[in-house]
Residue, then its C-alpha position, 0 to 999 in steps of 0.5 A: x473291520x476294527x471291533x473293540x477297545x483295548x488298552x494299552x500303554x504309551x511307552x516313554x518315546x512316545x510309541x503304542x503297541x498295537x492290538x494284535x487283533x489290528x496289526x494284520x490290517x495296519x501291518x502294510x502302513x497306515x495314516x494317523x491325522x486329527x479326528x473329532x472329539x480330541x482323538x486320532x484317526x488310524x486308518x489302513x492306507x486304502x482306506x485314507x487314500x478312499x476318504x481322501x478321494x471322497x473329500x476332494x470331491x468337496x467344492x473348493x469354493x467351500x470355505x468349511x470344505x477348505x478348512x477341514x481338509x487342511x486340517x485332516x491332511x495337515x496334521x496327518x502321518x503315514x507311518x509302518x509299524x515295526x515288527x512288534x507292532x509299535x506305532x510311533x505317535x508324533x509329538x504334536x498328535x499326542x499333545x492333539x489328543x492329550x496322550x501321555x501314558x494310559x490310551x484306548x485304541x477302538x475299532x470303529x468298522x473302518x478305522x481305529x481311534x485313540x483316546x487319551x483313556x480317562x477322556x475316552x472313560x468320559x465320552x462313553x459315560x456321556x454318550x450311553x445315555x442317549x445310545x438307545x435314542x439314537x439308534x433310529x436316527x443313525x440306522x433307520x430300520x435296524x433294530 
């Protein structure tokens, strides 16, 4: 499971150092794509390959279902992190998501994020207001 938010720092081709904590479930390969909100999506393998197959079963009938496959699948690139941990980001992902030096990398359970920091700042300052509120909704019976 990915937990926390680190802050590490794109260096100037474009490569971000993985949390240590992440490198040991990414260190086999991984699959970044375009996510919600102006973020990327970095997801183990297995974990691509679980949500792929969940979002073929989608009729292809759907015209929403069409579109956001192309776009998940289109913008996505499997890539294996060197022996430092490094991860190269493409130059239309970081345009994507607005990149250019200061990142957050997120455990979100099943996959990490990242965020351009200052937009991952604003996020969270917009969205903890209503966190209490919602925790009913998104998890009935939790708390």
């Amino acid at each position: 499971m990915f937990l926390g938010t680190y802050t590490p720092r794109l260096d100037d081709k474009g490569r971000l150092i993985l949390p240590a904590k992440f490198r040991g479930q990414l260190a086999t390969g991984l699959v970044m794509t375009k996510g919600q909100e102006r973020c990327l999506f970095v997801f183990p393998v297995g974990e691509f390959r679980r949500m792929h197959d969940q979002l073929r079963q989608a009729p292809v009938t759907s015209r929403q279902a069409r579109d956001y496959l192309r776009v998940f699948l289109a913008s996505a690139h499997d890539e294996v992190p060197d022996k430092q941990g490094r991860l190269s980001i493409p130059a239309g992902l970081r345009g994507y998501a607005g990149l250019d030096r200061d990142v957050a990398v997120i455990g979100v359970g099943s996959r990490v994020e990242i965020w351009d920091a200052a937009a991952w700042e604003s996020y969270l300052e917009e969205q903890t207001p209503s966190y209490a509120e919602t925790a009913e909704e998104v998890i009935p019976g939790a708390f």
